[in-house]
gemmi code that builds the backbone of each chain (N, CA, C; Angstrom):
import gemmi

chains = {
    "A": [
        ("UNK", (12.011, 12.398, 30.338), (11.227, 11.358, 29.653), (11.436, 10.018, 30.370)),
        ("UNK", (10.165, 9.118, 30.548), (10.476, 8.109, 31.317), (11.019, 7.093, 30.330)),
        ("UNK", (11.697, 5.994, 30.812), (12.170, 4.973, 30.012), (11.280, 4.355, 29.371)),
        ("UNK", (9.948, 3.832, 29.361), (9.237, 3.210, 28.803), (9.116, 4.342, 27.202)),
        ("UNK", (8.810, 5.232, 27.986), (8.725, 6.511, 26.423), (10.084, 6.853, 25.483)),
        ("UNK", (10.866, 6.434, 25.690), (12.321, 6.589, 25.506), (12.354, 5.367, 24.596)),
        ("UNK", (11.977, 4.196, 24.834), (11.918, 2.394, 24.482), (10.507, 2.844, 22.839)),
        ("UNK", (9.761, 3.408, 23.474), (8.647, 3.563, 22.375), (9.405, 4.502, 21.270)),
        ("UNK", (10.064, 5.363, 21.537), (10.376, 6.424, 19.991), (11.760, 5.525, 19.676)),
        ("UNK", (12.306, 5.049, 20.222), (13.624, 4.260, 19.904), (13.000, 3.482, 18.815)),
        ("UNK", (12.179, 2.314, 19.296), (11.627, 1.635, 18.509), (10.868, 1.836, 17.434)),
        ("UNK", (9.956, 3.070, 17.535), (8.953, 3.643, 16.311), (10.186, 4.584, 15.087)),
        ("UNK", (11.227, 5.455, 16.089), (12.227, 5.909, 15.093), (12.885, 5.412, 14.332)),
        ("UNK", (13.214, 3.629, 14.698), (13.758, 2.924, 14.136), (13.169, 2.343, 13.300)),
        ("UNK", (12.354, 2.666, 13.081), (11.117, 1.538, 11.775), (10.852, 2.838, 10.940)),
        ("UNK", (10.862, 3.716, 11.595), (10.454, 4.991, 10.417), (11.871, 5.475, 9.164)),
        ("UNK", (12.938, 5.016, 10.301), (14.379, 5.179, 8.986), (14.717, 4.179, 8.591)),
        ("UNK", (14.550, 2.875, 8.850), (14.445, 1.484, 8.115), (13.935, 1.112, 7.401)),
        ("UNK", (12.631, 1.190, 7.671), (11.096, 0.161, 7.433), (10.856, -1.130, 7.923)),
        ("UNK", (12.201, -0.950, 8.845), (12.431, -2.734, 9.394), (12.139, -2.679, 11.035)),
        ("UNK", (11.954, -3.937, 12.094), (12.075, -4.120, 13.067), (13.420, -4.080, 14.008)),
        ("UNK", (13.722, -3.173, 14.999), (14.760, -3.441, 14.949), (15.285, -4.320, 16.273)),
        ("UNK", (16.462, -5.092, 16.370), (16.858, -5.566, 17.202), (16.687, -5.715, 18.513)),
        ("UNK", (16.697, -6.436, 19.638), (16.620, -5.885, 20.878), (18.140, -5.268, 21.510)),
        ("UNK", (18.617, -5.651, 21.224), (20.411, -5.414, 21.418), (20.511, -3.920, 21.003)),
        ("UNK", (20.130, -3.304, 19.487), (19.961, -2.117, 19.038), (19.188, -0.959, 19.860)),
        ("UNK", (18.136, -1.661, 20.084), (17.518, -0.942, 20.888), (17.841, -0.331, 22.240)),
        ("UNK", (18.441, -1.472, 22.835), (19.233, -1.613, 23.997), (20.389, -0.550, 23.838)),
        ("UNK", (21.118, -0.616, 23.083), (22.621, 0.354, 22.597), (21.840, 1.741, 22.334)),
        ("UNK", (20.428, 2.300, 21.799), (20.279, 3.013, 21.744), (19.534, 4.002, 22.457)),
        ("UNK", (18.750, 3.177, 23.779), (18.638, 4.071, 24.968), (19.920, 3.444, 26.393)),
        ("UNK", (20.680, 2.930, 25.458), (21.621, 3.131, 26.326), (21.381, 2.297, 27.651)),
        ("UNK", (21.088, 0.953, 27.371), (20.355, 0.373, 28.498), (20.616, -1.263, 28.227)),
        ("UNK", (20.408, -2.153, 29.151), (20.455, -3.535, 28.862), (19.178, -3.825, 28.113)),
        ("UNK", (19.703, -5.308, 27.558), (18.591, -5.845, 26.762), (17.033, -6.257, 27.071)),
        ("UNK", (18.072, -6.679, 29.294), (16.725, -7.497, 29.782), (15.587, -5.957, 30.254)),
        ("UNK", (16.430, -4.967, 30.107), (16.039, -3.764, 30.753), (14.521, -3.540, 29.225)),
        ("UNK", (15.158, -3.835, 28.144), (14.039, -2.906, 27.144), (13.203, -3.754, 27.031)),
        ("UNK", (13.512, -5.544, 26.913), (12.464, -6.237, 27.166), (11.503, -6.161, 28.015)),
        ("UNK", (11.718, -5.922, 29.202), (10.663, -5.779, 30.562), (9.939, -4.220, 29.767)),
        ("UNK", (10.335, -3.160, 29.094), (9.839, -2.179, 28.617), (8.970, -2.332, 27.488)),
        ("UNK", (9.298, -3.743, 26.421), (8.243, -4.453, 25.516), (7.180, -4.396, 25.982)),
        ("UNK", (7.405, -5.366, 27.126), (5.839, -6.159, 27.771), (5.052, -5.157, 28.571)),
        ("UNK", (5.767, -4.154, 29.154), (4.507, -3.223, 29.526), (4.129, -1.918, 28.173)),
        ("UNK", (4.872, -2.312, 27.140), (4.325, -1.338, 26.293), (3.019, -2.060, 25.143)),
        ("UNK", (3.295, -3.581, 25.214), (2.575, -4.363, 24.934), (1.272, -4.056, 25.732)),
        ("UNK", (1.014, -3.991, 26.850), (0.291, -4.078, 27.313), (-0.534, -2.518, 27.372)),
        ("UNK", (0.271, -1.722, 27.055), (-0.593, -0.594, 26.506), (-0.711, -0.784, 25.309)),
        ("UNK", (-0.861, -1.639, 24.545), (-1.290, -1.406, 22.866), (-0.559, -0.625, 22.057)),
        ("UNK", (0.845, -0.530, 22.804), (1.819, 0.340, 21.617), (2.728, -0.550, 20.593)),
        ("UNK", (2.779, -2.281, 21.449), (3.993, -2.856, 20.312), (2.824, -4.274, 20.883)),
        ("UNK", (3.089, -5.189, 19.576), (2.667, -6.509, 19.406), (3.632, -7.423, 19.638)),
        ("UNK", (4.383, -8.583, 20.290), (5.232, -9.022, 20.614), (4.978, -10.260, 20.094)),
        ("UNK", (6.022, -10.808, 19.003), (6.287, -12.386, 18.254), (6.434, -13.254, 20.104)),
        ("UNK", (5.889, -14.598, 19.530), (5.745, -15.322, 20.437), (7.260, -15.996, 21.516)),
        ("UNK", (8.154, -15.234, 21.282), (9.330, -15.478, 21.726), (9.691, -14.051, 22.746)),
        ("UNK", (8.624, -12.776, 22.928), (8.212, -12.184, 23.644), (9.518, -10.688, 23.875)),
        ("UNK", (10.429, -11.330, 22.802), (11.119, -9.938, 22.482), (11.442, -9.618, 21.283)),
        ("UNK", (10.799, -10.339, 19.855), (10.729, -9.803, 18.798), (9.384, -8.789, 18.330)),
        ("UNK", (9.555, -7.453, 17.389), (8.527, -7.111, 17.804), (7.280, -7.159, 16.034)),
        ("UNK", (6.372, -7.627, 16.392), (5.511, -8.319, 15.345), (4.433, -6.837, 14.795)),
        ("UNK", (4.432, -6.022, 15.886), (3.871, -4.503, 15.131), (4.063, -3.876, 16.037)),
        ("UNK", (4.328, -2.713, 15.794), (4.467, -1.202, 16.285), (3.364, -0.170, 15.219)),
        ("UNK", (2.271, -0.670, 15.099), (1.217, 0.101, 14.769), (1.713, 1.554, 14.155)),
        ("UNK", (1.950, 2.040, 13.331), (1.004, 1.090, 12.173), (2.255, 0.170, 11.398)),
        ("UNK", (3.626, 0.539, 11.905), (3.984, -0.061, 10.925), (4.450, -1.864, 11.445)),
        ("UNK", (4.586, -2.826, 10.452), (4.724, -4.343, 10.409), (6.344, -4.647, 10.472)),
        ("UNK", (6.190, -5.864, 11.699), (7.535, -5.953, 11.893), (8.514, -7.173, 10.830)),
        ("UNK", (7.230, -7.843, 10.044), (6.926, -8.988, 9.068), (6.142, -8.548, 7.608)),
        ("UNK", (7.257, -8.845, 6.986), (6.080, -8.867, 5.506), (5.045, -8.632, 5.426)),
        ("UNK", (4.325, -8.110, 4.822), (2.232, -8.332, 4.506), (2.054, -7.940, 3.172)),
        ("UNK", (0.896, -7.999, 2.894), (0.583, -7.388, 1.588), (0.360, -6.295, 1.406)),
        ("UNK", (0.417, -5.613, 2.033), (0.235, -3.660, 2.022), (1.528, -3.351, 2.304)),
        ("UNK", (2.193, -2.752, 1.514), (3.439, -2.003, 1.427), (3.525, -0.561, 1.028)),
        ("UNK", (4.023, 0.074, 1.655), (4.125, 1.933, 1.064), (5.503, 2.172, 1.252)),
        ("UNK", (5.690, 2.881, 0.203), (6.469, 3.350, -0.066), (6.357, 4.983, 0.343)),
        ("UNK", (7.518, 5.428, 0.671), (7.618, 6.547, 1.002), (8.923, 7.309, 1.100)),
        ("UNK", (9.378, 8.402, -0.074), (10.885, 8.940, -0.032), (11.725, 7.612, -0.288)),
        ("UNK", (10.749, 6.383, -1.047), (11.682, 5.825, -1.666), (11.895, 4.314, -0.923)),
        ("UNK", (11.696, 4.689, 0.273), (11.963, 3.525, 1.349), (10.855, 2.703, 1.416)),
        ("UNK", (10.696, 1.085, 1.647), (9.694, 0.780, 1.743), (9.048, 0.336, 3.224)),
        ("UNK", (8.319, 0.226, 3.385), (7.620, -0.355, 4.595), (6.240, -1.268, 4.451)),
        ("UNK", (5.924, -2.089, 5.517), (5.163, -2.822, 5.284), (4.331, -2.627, 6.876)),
        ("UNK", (2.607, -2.346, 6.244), (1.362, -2.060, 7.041), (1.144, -3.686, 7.322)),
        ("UNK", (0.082, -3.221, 8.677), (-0.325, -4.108, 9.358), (-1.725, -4.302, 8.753)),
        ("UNK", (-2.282, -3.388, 8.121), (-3.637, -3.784, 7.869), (-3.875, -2.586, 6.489)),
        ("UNK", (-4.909, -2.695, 5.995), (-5.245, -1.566, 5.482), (-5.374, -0.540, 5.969)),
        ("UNK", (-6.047, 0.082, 7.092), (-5.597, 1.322, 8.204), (-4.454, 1.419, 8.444)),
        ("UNK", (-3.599, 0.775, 8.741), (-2.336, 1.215, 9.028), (-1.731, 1.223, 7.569)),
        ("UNK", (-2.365, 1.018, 6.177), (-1.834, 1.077, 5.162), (-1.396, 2.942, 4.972)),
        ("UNK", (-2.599, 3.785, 5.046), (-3.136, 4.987, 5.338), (-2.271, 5.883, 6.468)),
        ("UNK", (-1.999, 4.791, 7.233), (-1.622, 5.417, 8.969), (0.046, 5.660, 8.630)),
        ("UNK", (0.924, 4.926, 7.529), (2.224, 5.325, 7.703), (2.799, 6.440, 7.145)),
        ("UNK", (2.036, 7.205, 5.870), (2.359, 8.324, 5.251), (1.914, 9.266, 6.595)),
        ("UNK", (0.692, 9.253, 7.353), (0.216, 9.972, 8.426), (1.174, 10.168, 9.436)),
        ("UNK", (1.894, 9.279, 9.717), (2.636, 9.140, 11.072), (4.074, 9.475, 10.531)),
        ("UNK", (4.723, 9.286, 9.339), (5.593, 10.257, 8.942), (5.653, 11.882, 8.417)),
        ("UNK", (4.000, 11.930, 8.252), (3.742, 13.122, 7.488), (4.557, 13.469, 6.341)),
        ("UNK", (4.652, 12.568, 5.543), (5.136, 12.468, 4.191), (3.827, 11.642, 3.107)),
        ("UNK", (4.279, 12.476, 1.807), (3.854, 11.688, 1.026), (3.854, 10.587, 0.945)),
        ("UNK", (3.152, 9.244, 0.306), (3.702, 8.322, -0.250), (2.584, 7.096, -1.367)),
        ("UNK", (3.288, 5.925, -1.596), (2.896, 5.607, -2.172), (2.206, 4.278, -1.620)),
        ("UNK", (0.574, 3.554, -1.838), (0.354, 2.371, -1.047), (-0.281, 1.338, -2.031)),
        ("UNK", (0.378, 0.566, -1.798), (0.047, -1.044, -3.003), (-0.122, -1.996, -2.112)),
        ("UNK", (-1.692, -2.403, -2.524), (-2.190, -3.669, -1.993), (-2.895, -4.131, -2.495)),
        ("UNK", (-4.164, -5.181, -2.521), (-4.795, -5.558, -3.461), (-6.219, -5.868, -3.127)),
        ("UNK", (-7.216, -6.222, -4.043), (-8.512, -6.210, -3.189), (-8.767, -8.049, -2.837)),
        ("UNK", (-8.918, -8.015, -1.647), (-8.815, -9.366, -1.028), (-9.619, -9.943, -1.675)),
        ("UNK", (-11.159, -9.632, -2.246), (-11.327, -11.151, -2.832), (-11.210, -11.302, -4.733)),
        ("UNK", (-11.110, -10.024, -5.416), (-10.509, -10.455, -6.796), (-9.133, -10.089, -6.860)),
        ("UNK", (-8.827, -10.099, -5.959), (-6.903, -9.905, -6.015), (-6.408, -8.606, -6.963)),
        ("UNK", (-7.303, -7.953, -7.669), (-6.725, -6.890, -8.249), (-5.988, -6.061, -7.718)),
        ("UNK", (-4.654, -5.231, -8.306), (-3.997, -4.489, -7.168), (-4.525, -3.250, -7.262)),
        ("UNK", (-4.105, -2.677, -6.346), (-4.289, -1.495, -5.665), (-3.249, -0.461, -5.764)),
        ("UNK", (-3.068, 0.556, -6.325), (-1.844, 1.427, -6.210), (-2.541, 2.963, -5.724)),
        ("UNK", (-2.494, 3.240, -4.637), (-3.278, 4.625, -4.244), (-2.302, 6.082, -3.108)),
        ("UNK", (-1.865, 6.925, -4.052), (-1.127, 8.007, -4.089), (-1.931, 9.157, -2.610)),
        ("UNK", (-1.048, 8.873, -1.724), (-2.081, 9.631, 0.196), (-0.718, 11.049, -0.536)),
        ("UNK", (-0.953, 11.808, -0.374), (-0.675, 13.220, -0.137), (-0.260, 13.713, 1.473)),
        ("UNK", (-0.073, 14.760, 1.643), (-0.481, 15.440, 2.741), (-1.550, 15.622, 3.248)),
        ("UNK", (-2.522, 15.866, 2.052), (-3.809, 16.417, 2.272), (-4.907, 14.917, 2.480)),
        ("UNK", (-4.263, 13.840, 2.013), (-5.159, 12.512, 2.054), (-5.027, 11.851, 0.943)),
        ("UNK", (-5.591, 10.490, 0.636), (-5.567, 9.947, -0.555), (-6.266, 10.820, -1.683)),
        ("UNK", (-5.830, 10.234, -2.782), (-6.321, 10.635, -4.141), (-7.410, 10.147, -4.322)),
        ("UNK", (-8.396, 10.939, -4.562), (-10.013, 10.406, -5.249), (-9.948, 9.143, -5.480)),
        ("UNK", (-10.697, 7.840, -4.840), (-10.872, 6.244, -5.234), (-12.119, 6.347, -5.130)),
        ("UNK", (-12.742, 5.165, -5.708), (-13.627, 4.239, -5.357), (-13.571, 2.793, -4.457)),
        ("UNK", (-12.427, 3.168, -3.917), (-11.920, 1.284, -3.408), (-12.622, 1.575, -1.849)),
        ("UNK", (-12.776, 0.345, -0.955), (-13.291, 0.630, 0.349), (-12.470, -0.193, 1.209)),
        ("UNK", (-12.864, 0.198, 2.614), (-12.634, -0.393, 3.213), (-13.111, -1.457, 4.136)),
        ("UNK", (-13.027, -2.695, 4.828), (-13.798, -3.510, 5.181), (-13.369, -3.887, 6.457)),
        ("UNK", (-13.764, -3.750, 7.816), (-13.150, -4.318, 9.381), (-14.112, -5.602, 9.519)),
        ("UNK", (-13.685, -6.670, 9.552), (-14.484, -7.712, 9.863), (-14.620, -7.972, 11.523)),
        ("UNK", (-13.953, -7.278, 12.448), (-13.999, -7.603, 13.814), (-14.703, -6.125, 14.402)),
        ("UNK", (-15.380, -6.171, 15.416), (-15.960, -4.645, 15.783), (-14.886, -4.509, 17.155)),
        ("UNK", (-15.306, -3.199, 17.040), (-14.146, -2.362, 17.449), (-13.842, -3.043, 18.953)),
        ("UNK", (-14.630, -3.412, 19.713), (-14.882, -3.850, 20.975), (-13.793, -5.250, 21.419)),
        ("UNK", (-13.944, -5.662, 19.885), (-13.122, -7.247, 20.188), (-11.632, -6.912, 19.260)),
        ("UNK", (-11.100, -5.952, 18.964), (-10.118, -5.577, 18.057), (-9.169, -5.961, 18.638)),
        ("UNK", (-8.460, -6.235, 20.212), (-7.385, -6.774, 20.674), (-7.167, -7.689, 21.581)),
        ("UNK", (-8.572, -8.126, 21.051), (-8.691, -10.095, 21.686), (-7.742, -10.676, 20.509)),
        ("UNK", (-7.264, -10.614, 19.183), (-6.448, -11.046, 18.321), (-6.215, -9.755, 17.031)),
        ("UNK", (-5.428, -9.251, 17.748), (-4.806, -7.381, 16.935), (-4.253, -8.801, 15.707)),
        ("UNK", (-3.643, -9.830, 15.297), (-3.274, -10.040, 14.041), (-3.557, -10.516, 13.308)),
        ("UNK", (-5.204, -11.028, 13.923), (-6.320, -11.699, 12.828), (-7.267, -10.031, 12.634)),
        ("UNK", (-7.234, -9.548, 13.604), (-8.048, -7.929, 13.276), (-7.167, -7.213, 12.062)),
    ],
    "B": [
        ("UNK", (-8.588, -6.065, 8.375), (-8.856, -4.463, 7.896), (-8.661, -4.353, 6.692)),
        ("UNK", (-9.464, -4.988, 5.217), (-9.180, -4.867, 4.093), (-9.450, -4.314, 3.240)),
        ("UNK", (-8.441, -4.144, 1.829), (-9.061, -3.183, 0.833), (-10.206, -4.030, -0.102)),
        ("UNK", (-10.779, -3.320, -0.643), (-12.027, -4.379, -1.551), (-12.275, -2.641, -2.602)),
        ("UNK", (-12.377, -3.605, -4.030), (-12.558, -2.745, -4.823), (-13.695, -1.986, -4.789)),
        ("UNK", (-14.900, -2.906, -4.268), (-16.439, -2.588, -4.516), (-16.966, -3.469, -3.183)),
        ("UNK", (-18.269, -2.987, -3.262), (-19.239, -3.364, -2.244), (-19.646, -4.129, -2.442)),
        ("UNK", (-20.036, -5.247, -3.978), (-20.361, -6.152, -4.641), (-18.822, -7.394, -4.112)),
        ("UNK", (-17.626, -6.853, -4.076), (-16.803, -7.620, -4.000), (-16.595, -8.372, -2.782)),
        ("UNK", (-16.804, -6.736, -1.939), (-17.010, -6.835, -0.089), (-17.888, -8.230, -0.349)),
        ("UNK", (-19.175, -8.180, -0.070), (-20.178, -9.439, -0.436), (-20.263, -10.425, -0.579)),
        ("UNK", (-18.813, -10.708, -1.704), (-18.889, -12.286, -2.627), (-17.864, -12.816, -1.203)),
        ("UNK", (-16.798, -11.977, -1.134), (-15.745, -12.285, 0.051), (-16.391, -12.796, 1.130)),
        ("UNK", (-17.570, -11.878, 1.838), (-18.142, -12.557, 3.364), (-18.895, -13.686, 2.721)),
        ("UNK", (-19.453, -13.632, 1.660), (-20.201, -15.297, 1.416), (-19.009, -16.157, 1.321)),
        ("UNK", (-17.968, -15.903, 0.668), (-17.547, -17.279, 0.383), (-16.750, -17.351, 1.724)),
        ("UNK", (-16.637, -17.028, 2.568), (-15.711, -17.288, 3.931), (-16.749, -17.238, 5.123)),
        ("UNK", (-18.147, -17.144, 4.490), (-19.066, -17.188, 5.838), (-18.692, -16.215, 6.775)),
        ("UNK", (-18.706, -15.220, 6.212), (-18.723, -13.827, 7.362), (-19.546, -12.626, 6.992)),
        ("UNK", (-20.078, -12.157, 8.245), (-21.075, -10.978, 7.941), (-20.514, -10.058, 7.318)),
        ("UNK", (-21.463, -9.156, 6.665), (-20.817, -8.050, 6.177), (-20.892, -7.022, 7.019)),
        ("UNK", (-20.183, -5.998, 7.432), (-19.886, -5.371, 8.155), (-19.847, -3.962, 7.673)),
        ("UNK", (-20.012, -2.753, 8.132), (-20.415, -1.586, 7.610), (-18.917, -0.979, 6.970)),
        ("UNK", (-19.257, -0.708, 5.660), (-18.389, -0.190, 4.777), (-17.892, 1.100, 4.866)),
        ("UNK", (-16.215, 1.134, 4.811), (-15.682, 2.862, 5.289), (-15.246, 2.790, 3.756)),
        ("UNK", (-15.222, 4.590, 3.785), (-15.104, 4.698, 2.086), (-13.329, 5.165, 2.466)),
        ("UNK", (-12.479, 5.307, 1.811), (-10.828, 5.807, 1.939), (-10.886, 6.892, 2.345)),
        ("UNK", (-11.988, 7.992, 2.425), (-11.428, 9.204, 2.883), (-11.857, 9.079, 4.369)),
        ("UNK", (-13.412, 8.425, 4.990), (-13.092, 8.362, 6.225), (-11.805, 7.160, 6.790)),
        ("UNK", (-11.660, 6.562, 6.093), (-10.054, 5.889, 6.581), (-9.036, 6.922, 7.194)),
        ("UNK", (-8.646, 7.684, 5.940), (-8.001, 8.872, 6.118), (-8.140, 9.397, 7.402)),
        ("UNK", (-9.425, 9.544, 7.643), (-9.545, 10.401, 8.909), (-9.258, 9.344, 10.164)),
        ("UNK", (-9.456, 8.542, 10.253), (-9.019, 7.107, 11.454), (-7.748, 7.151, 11.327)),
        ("UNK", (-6.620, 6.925, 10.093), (-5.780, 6.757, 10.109), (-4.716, 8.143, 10.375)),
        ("UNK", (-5.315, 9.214, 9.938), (-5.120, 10.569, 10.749), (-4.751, 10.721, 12.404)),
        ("UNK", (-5.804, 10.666, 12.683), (-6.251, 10.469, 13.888), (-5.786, 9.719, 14.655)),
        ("UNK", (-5.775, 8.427, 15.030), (-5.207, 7.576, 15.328), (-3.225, 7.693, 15.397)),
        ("UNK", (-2.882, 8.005, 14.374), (-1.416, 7.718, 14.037), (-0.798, 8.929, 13.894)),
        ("UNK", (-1.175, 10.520, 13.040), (0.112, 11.564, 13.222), (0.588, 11.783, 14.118)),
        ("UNK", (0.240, 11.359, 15.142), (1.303, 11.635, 16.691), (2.115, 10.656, 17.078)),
        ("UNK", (2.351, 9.689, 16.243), (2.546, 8.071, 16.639), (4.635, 8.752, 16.751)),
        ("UNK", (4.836, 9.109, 16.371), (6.077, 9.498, 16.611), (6.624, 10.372, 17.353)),
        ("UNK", (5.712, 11.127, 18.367), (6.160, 12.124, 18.963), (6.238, 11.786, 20.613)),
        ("UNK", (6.942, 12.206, 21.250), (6.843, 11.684, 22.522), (5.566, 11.883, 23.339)),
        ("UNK", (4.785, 12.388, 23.225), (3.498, 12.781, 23.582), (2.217, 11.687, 23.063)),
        ("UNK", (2.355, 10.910, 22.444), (1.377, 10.570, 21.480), (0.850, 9.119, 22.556)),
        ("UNK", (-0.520, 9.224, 22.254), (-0.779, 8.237, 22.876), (-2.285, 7.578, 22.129)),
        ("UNK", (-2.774, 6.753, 22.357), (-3.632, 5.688, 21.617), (-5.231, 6.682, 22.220)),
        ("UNK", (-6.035, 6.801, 21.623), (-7.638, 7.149, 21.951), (-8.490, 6.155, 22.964)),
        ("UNK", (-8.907, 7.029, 23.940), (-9.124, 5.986, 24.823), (-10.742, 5.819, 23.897)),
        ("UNK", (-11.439, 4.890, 25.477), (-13.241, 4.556, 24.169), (-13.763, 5.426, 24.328)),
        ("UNK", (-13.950, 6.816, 25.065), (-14.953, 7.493, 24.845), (-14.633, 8.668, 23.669)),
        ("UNK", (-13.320, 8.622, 23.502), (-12.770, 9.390, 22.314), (-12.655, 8.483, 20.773)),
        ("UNK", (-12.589, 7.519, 21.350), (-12.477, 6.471, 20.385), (-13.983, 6.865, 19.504)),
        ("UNK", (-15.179, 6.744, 20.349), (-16.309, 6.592, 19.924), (-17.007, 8.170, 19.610)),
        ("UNK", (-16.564, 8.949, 20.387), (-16.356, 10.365, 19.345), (-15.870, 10.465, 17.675)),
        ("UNK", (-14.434, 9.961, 17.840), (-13.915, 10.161, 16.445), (-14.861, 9.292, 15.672)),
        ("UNK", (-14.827, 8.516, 16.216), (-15.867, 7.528, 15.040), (-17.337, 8.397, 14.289)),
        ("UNK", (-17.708, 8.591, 15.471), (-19.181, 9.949, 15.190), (-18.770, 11.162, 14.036)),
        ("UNK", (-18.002, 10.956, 14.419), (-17.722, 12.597, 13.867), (-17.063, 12.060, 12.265)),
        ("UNK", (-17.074, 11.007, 12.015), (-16.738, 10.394, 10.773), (-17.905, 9.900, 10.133)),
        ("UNK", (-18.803, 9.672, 10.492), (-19.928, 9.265, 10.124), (-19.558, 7.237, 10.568)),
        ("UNK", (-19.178, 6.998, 11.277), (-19.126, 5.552, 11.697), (-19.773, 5.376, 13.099)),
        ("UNK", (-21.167, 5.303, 13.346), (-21.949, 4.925, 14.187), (-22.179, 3.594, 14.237)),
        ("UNK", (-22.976, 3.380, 15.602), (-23.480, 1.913, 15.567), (-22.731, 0.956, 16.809)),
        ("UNK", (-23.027, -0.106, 17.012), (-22.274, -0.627, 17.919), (-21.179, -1.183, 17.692)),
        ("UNK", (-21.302, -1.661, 15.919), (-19.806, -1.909, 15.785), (-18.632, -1.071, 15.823)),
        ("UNK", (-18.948, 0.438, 15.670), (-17.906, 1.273, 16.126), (-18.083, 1.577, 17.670)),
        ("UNK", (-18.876, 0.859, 18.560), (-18.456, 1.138, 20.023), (-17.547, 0.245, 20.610)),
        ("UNK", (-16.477, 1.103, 20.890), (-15.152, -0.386, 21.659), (-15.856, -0.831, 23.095)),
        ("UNK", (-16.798, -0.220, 23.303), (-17.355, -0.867, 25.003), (-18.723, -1.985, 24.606)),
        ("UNK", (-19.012, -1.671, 23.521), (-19.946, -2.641, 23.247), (-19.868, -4.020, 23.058)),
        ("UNK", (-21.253, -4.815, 24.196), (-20.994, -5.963, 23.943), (-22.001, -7.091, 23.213)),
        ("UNK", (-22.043, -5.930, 22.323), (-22.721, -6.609, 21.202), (-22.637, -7.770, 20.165)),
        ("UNK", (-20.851, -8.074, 20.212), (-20.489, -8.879, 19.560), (-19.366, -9.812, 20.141)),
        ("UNK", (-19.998, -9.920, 20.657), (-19.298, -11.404, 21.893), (-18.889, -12.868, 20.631)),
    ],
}
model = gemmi.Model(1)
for chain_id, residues in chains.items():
    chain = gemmi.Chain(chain_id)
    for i, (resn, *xyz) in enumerate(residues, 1):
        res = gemmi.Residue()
        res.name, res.seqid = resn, gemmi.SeqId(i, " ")
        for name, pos in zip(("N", "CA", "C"), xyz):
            atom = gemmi.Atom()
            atom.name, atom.element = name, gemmi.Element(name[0])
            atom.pos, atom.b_iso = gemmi.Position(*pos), 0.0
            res.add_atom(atom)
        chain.add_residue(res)
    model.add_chain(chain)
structure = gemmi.Structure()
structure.add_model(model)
structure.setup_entities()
């Protein structure tokens, strides 16, 4: 496995048993590598669209789907919580653990919440929707206003 | 990428923020984007949809149009 791929499951494994972002130092201790080594592995993974990088260029602001910062979409899952980057990635973290779970958010313009039970098999029967205000084309001219 | 209870709600939201409305996904094709897109997101193999797959999955969800084309430059 090359190091860049080694830097990506370090980092995605570590948000999947947390729900948190983790360290660069951690990261570092856990492929066994220097810090400046996983940073230089950020920015070209950044640049494939696998991690979003806080403006200090080694904190990491998303690892798709899951949020390296608070938001308003949170799921729960086996108890643990985590926090989505968007409403798709609200969907995308029970998917990418392949676990049940649970997703609370709210509808952006009457603020009502949202509590909607994804299965294995998919969410539970709603009526709620979904809304992309950016088309797909311009989605990572600004991934954190998209 | 937001949730909205209704299509009436979608609506009041792009008026009062001056933004178009944009074609509405119902949660189960979500499901399938967010499927798609992400159960591999943990495996060492997994990698992002390039655009011509991109714009497959979209088809095959019922999300046509140019706003589901990532090469389109329709919306400059």
């Amino acid at each position: 496995m090359d190091f860049d791929t080694k830097v990506k499951l370090a980092v995605y494994r570590h948000f999947a048993e947390t729900g948190q972002r983790p360290s660069l130092e951690s990261m570092a201790a856990r492929v066994s590598s220097d810090v400046e080594n996983v940073a230089d592995a950020y920015v070209r993974l950044r640049s494939q669209r696998v991690l979003v990088l806080e403006t200090d260029g080694s904190s990491i602001r998303m690892a798709p789907p899951f949020s390296g910062v608070p938001t308003q979409h949170v799921v729960i899952v086996d108890g643990k919580q985590y926090f989505a980057n968007c409403a798709w990635d609200a969907l995308a973290i029970p998917a990418a653990l392949h676990r049940s779970g649970i997703v609370y958010s709210r509808c952006e313009q009457s603020g009502e919440p949202l509590r909607l039970a994804v299965g294995s098999d998919g969410p539970e029967a709603t009526s709620w929707l979904f809304h992309c205000l950016v088309a797909a084309a311009k989605w990572w001219d600004d991934i954190v206003f998209t | 990428m937001l949730f909205f209870r209704s299509e009436e709600l979608v609506r009041d939201w792009c008026a009062a923020n001056d933004y178009p409305v944009r074609p509405l996904v119902t949660i189960d094709q979500l499901w399938g984007l967010a499927m798609t897109w992400y159960s591999t997101r943990l495996q060492e193999n997994s990698r992002r949809p390039k655009p011509d797959e991109m714009r497959e999955i979209f088809g095959r969800l019922g999300l046509e149009g140019d706003f589901w084309d990532p090469r389109s430059d329709s919306f400059g």
